[in-house]
N, CA, C and O atoms as CSV, one atom per row, in Angstrom:
chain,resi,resn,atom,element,x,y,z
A,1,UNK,N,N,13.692,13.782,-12.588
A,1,UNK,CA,C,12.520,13.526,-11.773
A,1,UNK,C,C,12.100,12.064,-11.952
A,1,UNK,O,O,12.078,11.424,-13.004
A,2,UNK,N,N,11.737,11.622,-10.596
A,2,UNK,CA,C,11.681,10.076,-11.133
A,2,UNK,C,C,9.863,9.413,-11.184
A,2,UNK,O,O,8.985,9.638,-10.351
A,3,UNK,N,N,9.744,8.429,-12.666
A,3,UNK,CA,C,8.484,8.142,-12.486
A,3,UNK,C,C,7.511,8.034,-11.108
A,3,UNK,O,O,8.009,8.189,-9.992
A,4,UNK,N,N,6.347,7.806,-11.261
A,4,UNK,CA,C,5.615,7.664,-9.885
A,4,UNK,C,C,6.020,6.183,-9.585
A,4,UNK,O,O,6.402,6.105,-8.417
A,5,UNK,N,N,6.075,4.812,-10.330
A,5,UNK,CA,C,6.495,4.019,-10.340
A,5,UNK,C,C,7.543,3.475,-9.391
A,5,UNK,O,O,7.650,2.561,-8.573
A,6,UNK,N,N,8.382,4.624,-9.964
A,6,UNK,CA,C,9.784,4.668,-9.219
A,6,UNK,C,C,9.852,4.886,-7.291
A,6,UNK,O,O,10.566,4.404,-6.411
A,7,UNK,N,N,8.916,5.681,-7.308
A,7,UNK,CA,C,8.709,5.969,-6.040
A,7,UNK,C,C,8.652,5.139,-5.098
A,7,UNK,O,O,9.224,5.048,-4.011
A,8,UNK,N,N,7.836,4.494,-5.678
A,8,UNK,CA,C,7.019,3.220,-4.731
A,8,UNK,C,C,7.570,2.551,-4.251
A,8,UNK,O,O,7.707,2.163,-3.091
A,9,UNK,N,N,8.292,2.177,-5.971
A,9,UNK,CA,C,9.830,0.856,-5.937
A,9,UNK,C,C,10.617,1.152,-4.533
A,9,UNK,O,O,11.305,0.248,-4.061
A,10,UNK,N,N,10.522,2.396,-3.868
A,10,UNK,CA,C,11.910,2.887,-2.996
A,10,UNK,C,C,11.617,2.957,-1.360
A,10,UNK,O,O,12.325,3.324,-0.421
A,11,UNK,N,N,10.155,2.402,-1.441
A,11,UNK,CA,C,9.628,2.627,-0.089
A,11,UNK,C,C,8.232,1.040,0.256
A,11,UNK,O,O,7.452,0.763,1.167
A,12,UNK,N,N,8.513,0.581,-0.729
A,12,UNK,CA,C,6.781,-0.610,-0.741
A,12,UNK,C,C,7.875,-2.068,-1.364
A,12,UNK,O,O,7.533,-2.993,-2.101
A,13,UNK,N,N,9.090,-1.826,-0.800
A,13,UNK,CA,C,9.186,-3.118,-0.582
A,13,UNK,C,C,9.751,-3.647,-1.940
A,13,UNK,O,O,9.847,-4.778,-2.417
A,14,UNK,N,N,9.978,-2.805,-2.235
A,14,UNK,CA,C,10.594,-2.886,-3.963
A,14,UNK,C,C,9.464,-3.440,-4.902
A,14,UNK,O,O,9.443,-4.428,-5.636
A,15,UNK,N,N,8.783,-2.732,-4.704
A,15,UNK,CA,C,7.319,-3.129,-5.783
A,15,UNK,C,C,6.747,-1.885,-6.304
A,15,UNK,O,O,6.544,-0.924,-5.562
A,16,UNK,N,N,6.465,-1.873,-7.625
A,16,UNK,CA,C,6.246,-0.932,-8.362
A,16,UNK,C,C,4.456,-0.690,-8.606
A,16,UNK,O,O,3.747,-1.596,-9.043
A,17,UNK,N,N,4.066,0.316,-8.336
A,17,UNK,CA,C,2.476,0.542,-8.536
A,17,UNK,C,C,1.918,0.883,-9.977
A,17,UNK,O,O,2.032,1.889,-10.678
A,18,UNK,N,N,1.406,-0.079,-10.121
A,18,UNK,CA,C,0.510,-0.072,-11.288
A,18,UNK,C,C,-0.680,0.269,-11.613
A,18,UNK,O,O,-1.335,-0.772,-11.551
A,19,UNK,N,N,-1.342,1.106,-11.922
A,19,UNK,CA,C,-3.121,1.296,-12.000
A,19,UNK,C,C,-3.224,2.480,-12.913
A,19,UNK,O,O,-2.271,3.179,-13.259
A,20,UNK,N,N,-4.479,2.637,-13.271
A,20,UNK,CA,C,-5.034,3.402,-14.148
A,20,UNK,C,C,-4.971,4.991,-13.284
A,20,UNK,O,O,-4.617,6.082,-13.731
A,21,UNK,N,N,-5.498,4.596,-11.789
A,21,UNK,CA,C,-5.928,5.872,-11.245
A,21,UNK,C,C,-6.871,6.389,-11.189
A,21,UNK,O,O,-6.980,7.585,-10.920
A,22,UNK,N,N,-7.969,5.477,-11.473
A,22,UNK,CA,C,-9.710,5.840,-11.760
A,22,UNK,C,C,-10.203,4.885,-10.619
A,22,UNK,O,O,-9.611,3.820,-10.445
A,23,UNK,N,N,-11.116,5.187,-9.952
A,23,UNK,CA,C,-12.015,4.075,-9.186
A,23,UNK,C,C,-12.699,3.101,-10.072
A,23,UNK,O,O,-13.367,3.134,-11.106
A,24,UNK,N,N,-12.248,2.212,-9.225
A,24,UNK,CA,C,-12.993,0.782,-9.742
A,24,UNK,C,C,-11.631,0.457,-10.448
A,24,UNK,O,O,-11.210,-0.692,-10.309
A,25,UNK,N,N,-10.931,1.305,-11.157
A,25,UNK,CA,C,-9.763,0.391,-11.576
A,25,UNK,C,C,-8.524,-0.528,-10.632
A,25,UNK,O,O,-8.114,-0.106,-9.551
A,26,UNK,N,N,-8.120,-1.609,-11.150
A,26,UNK,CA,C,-7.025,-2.378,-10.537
A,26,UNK,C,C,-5.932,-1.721,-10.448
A,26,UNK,O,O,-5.341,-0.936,-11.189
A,27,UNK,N,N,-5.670,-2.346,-8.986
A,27,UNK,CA,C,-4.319,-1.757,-8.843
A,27,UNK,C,C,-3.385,-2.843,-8.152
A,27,UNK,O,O,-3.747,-3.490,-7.169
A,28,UNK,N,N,-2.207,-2.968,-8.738
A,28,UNK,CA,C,-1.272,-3.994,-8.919
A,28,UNK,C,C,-0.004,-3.515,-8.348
A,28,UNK,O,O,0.487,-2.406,-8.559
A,29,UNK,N,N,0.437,-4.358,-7.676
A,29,UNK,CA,C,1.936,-4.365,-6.485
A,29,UNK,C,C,2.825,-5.466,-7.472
A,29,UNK,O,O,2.532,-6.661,-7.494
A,30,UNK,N,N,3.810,-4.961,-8.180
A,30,UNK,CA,C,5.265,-6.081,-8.966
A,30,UNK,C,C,6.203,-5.476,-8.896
A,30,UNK,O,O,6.411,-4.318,-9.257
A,31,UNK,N,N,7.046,-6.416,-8.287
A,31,UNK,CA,C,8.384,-6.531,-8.047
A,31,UNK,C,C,9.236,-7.252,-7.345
A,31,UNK,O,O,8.661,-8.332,-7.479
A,32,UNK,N,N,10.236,-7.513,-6.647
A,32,UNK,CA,C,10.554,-8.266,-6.287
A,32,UNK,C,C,11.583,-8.061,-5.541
A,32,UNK,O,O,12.509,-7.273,-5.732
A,33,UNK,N,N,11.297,-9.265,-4.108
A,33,UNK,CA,C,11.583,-8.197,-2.962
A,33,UNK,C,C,12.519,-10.028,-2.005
A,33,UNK,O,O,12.194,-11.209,-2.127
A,34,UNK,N,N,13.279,-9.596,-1.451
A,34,UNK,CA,C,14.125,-10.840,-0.808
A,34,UNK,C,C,14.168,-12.189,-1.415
A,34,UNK,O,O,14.131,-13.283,-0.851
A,35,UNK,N,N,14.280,-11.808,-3.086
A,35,UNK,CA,C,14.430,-12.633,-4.028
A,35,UNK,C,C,13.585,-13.566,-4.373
A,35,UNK,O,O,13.961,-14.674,-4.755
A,36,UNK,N,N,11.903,-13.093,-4.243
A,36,UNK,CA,C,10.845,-13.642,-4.581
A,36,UNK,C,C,10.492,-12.677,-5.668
A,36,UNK,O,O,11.026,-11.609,-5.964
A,37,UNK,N,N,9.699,-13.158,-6.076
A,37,UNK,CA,C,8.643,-12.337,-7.168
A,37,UNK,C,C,7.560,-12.109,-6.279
A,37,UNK,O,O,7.146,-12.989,-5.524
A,38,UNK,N,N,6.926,-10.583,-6.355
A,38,UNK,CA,C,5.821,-10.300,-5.517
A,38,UNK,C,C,5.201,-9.783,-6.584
A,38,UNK,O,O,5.664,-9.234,-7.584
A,39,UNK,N,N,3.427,-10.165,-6.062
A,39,UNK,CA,C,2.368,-9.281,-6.834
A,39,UNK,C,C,1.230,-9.469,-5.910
A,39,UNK,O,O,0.847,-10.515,-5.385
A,40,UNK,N,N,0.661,-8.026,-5.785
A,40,UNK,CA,C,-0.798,-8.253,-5.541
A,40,UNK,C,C,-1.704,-7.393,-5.835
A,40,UNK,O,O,-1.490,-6.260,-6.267
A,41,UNK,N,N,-2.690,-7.852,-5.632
A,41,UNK,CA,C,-3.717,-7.117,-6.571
A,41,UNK,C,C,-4.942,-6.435,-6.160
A,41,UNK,O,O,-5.246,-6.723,-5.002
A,42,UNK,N,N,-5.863,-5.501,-6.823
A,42,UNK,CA,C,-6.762,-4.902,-5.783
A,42,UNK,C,C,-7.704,-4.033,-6.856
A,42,UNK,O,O,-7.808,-4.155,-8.077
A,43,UNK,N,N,-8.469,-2.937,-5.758
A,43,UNK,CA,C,-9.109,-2.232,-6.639
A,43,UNK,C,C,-8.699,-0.918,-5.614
A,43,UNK,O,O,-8.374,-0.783,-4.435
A,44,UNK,N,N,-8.936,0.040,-6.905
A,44,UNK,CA,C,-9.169,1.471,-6.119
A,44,UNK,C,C,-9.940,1.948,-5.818
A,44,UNK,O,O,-10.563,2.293,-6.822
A,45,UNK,N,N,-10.593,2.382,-4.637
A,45,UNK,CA,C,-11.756,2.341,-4.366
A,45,UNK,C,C,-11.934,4.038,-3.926
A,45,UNK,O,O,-13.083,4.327,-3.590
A,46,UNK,N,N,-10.923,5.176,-3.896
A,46,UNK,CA,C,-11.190,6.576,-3.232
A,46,UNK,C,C,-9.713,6.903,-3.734
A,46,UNK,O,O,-8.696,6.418,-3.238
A,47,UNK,N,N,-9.763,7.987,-5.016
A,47,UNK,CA,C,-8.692,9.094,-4.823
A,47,UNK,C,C,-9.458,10.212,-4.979
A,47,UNK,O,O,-10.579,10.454,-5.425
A,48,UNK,N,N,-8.013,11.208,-4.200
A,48,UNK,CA,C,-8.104,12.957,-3.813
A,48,UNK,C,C,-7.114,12.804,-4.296
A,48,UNK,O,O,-6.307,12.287,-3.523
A,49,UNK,N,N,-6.604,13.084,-5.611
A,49,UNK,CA,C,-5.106,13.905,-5.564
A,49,UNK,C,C,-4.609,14.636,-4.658
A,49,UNK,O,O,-4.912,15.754,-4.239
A,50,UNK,N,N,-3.410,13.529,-4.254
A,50,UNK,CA,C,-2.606,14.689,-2.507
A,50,UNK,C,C,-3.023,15.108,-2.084
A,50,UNK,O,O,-2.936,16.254,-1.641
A,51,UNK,N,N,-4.082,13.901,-1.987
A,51,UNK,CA,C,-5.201,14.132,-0.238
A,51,UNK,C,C,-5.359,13.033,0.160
A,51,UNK,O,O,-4.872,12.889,1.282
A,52,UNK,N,N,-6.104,11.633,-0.482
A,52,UNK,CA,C,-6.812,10.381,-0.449
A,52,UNK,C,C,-6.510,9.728,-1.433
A,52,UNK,O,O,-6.619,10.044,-2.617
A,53,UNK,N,N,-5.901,8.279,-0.727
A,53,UNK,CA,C,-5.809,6.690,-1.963
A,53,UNK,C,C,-6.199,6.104,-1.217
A,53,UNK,O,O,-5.864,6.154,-0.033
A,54,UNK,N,N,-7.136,5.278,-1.772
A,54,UNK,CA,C,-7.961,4.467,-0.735
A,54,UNK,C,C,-8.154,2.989,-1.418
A,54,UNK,O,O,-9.221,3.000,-2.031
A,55,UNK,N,N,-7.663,2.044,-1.499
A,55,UNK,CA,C,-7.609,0.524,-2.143
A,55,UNK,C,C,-7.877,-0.707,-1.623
A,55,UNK,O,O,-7.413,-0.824,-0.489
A,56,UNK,N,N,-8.498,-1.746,-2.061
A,56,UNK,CA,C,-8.391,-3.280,-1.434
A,56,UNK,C,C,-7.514,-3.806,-2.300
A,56,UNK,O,O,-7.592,-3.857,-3.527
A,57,UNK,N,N,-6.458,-4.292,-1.397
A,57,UNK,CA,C,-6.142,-5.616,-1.565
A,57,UNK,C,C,-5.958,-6.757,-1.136
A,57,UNK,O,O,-6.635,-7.198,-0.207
A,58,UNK,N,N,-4.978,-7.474,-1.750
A,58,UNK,CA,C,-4.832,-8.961,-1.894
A,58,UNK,C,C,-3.116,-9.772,-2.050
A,58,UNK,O,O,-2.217,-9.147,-2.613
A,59,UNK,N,N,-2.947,-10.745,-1.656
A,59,UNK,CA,C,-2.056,-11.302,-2.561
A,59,UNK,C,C,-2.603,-12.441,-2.511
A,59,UNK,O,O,-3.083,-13.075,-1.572
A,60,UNK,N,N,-2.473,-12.699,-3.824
A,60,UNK,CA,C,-3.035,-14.063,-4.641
A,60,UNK,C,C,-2.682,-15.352,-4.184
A,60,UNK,O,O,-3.432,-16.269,-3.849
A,61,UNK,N,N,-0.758,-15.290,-4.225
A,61,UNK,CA,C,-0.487,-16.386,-3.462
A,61,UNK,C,C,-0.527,-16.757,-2.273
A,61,UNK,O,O,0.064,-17.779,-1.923
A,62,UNK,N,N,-1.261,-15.970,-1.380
A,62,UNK,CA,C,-1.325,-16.405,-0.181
A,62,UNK,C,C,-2.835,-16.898,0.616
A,62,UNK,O,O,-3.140,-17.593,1.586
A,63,UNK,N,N,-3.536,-16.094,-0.414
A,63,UNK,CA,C,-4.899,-15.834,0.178
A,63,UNK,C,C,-5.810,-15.876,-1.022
A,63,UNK,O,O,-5.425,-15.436,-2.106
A,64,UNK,N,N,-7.498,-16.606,-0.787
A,64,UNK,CA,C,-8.171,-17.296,-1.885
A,64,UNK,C,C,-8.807,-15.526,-2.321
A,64,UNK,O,O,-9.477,-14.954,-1.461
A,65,UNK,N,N,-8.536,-14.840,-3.603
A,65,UNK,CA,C,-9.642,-13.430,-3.769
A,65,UNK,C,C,-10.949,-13.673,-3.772
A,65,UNK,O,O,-11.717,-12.714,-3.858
A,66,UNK,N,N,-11.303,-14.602,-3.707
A,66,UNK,CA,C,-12.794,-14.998,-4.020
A,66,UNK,C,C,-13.310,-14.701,-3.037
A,66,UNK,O,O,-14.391,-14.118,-2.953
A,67,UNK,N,N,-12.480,-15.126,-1.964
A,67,UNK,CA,C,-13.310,-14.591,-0.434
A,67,UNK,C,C,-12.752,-13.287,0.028
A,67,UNK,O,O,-11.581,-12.968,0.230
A,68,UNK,N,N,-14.225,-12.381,0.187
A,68,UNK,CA,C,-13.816,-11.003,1.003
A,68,UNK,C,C,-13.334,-10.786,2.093
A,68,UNK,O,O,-12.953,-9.672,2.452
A,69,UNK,N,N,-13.270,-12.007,2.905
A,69,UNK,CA,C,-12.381,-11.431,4.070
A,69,UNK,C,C,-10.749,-11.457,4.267
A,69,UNK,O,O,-10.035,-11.176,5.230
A,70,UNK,N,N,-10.421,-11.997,2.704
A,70,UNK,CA,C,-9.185,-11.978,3.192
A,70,UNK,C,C,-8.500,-10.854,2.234
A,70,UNK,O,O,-7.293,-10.808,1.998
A,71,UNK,N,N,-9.397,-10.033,1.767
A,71,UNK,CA,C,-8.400,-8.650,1.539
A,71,UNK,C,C,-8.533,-7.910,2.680
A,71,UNK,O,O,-9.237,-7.940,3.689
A,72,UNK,N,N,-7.374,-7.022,2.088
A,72,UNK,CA,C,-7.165,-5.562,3.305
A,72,UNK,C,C,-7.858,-4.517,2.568
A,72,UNK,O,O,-8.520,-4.490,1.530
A,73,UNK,N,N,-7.466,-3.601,3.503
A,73,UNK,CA,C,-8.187,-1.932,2.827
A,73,UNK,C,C,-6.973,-1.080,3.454
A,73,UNK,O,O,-6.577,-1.020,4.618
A,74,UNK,N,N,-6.505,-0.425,2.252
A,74,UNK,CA,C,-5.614,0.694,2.924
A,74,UNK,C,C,-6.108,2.001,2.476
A,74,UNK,O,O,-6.707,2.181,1.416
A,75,UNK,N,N,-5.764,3.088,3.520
A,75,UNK,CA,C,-5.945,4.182,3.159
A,75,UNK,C,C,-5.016,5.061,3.370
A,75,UNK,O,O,-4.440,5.089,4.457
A,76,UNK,N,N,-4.669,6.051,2.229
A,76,UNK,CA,C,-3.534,6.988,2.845
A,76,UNK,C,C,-4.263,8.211,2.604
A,76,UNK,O,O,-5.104,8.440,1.735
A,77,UNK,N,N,-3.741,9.067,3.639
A,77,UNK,CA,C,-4.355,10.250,3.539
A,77,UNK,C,C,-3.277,11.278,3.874
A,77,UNK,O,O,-2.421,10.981,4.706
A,78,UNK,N,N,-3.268,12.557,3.231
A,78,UNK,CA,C,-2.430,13.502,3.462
A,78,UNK,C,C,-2.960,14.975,3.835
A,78,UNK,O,O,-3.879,15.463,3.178
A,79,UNK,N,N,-2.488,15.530,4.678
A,79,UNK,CA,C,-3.421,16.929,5.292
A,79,UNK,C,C,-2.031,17.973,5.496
A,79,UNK,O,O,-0.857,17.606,5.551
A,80,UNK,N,N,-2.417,18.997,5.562
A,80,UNK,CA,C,-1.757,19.816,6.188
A,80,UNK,C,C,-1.536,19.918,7.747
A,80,UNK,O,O,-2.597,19.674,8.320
A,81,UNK,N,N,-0.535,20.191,8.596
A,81,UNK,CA,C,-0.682,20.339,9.715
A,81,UNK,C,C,0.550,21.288,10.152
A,81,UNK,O,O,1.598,20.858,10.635
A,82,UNK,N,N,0.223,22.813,9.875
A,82,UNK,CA,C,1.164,23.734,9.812
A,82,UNK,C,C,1.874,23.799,8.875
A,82,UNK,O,O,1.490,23.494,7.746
A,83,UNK,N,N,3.000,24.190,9.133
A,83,UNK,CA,C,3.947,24.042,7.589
A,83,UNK,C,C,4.187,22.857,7.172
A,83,UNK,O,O,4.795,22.590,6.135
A,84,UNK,N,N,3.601,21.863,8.165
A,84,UNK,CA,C,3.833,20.112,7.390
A,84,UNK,C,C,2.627,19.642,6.780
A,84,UNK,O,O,1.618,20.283,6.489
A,85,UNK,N,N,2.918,18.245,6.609
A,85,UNK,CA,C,2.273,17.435,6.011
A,85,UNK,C,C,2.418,16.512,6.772
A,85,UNK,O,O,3.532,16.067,7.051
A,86,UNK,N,N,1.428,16.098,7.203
A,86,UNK,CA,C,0.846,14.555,8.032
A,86,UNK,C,C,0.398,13.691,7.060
A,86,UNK,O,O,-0.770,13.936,6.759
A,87,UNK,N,N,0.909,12.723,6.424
A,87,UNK,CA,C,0.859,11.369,6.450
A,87,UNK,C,C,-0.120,10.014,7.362
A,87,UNK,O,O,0.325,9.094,8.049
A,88,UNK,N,N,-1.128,10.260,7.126
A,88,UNK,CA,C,-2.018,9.010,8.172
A,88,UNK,C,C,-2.183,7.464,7.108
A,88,UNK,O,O,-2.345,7.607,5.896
A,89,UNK,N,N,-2.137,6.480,7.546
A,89,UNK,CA,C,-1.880,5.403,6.863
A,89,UNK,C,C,-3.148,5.192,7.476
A,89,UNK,O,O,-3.445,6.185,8.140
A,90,UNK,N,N,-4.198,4.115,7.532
A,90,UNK,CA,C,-4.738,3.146,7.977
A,90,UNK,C,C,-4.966,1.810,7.205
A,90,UNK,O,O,-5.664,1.985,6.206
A,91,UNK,N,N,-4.723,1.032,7.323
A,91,UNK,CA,C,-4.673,-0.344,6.879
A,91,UNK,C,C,-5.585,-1.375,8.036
A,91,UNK,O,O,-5.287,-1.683,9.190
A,92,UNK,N,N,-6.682,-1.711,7.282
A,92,UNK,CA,C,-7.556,-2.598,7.914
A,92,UNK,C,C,-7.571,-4.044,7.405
A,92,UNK,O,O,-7.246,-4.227,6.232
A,93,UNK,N,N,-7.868,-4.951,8.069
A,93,UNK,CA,C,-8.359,-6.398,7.751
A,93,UNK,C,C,-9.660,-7.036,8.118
A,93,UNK,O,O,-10.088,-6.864,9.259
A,94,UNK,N,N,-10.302,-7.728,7.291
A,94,UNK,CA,C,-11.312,-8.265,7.015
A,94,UNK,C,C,-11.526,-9.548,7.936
A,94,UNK,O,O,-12.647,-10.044,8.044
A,95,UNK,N,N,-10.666,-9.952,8.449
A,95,UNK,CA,C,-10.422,-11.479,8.994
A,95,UNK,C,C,-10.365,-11.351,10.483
A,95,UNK,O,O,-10.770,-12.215,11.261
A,96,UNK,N,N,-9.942,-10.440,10.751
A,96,UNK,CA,C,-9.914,-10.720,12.715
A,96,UNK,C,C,-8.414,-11.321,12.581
A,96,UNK,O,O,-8.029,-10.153,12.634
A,97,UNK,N,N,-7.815,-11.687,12.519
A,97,UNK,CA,C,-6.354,-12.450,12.779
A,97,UNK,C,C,-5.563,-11.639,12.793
A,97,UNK,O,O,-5.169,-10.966,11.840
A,98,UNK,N,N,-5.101,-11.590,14.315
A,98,UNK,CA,C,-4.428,-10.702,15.069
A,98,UNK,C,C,-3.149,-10.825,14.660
A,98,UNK,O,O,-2.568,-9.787,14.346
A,99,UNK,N,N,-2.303,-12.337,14.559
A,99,UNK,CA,C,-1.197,-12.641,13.980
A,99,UNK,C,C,-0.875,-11.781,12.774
A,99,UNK,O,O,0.181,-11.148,12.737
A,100,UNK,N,N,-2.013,-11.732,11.498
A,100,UNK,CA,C,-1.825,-11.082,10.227
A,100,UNK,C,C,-1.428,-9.490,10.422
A,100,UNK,O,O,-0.621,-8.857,9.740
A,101,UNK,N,N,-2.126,-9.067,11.415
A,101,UNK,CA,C,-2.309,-7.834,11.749
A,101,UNK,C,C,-0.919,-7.682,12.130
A,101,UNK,O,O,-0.171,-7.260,11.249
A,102,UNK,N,N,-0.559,-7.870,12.954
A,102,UNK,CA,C,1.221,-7.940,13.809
A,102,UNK,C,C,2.125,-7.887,12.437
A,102,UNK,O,O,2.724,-6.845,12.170
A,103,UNK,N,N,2.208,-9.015,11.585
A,103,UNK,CA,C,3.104,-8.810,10.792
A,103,UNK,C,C,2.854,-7.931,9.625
A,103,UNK,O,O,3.670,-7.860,8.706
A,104,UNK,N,N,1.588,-7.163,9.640
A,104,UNK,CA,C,1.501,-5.910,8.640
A,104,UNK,C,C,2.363,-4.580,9.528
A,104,UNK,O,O,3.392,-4.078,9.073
A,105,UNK,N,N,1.901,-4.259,10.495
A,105,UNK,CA,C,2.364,-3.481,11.372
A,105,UNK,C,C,4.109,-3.273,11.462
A,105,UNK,O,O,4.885,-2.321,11.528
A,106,UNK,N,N,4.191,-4.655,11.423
A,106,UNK,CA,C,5.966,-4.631,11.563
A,106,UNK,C,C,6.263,-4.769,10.363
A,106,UNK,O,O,7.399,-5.237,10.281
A,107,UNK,N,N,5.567,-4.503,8.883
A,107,UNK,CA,C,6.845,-4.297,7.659
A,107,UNK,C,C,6.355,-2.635,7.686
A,107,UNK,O,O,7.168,-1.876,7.158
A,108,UNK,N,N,5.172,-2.034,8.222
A,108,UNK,CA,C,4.920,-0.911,8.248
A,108,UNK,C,C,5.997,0.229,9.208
A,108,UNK,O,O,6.664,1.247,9.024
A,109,UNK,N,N,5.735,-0.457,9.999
A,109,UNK,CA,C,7.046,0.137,11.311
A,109,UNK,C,C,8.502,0.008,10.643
A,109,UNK,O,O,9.147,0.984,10.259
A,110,UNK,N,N,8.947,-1.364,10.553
A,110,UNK,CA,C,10.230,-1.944,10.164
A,110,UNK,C,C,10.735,-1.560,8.576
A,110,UNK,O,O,11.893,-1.863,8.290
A,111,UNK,N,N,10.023,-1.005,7.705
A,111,UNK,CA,C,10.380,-0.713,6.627
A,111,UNK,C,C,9.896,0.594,5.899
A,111,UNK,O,O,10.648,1.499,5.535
A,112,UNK,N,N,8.662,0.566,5.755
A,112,UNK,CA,C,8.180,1.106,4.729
A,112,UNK,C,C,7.646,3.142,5.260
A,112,UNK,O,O,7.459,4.135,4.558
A,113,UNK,N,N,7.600,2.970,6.428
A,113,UNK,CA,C,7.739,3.718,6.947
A,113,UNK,C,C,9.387,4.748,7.015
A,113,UNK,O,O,9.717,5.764,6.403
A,114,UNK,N,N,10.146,3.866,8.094
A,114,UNK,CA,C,11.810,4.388,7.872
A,114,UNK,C,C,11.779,5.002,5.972
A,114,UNK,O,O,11.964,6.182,5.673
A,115,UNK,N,N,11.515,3.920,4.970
A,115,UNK,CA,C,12.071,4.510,3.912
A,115,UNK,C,C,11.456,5.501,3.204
A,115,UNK,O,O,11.948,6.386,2.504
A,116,UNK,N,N,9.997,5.173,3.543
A,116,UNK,CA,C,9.332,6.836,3.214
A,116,UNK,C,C,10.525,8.341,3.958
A,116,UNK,O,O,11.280,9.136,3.398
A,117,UNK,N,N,10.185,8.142,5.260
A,117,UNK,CA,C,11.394,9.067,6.012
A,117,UNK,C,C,13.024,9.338,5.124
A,117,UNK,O,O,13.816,10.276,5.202
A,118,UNK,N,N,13.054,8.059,4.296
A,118,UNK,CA,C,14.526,8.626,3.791
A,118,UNK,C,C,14.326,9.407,2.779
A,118,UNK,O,O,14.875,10.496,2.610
A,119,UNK,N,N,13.214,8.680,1.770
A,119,UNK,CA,C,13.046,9.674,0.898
A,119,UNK,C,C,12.574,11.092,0.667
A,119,UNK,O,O,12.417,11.738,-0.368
A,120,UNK,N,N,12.404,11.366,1.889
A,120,UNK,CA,C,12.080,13.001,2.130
A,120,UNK,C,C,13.024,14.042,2.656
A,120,UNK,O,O,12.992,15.214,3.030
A,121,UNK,N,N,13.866,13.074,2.509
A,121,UNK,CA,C,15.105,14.069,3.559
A,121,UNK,C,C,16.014,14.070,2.336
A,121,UNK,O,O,17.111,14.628,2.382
């Protein structure tokens, strides 16, 4: 059975999740992904065990944390819907920049999505 760690690593871009799992605690994206070093960083702001993760973040190197508009907010949520399970993502931004928005969408579409799908099959 593989860590929760592990999971992540296989679907987020090759980055491993780090956090306590308590609100208000940090939660940290490392690993390394098209031969960069990635990290970013955040807080947890809403869990439901296999129901609700709800987090802000950040990446450091790209964007100042000091200012709130340039984290995101993601939320995942999981429900029943018959014998399945629905999966709803929402991922918001603070900034209005439609550009930023586009290229979240397309590692969401273009990756992370497909590899969730592999790992369930």
């Amino acid at each position: 059975m593989m860590a929760q760690g592990e999971w992540t690593e296989k679907y987020m871009f090759n980055c491993r999740l780090i956090s306590e799992y308590t609100i208000g605690s940090t939660v940290n994206w490392k690993g390394s992904f098209g031969g960069h070093e990635q990290f970013l960083t955040g807080t947890l702001l809403k869990i439901d065990p296999l129901k609700t993760f709800k987090y802000a973040l950040i990446d450091p190197s790209l964007f100042d944390a000091g200012d709130p508009t340039n984290f995101v907010i993601i939320t995942y949520e999981i429900r029943e819907q018959g014998d399945k399970l629905l999966l709803t993502v929402l991922h918001e931004t603070n900034d209005g920049d439609k550009e930023r928005m586009q290229d979240i969408i397309g590692g969401w579409e273009g990756f992370i999505f497909p590899a969730i799908e592999d790992l369930l099959q």
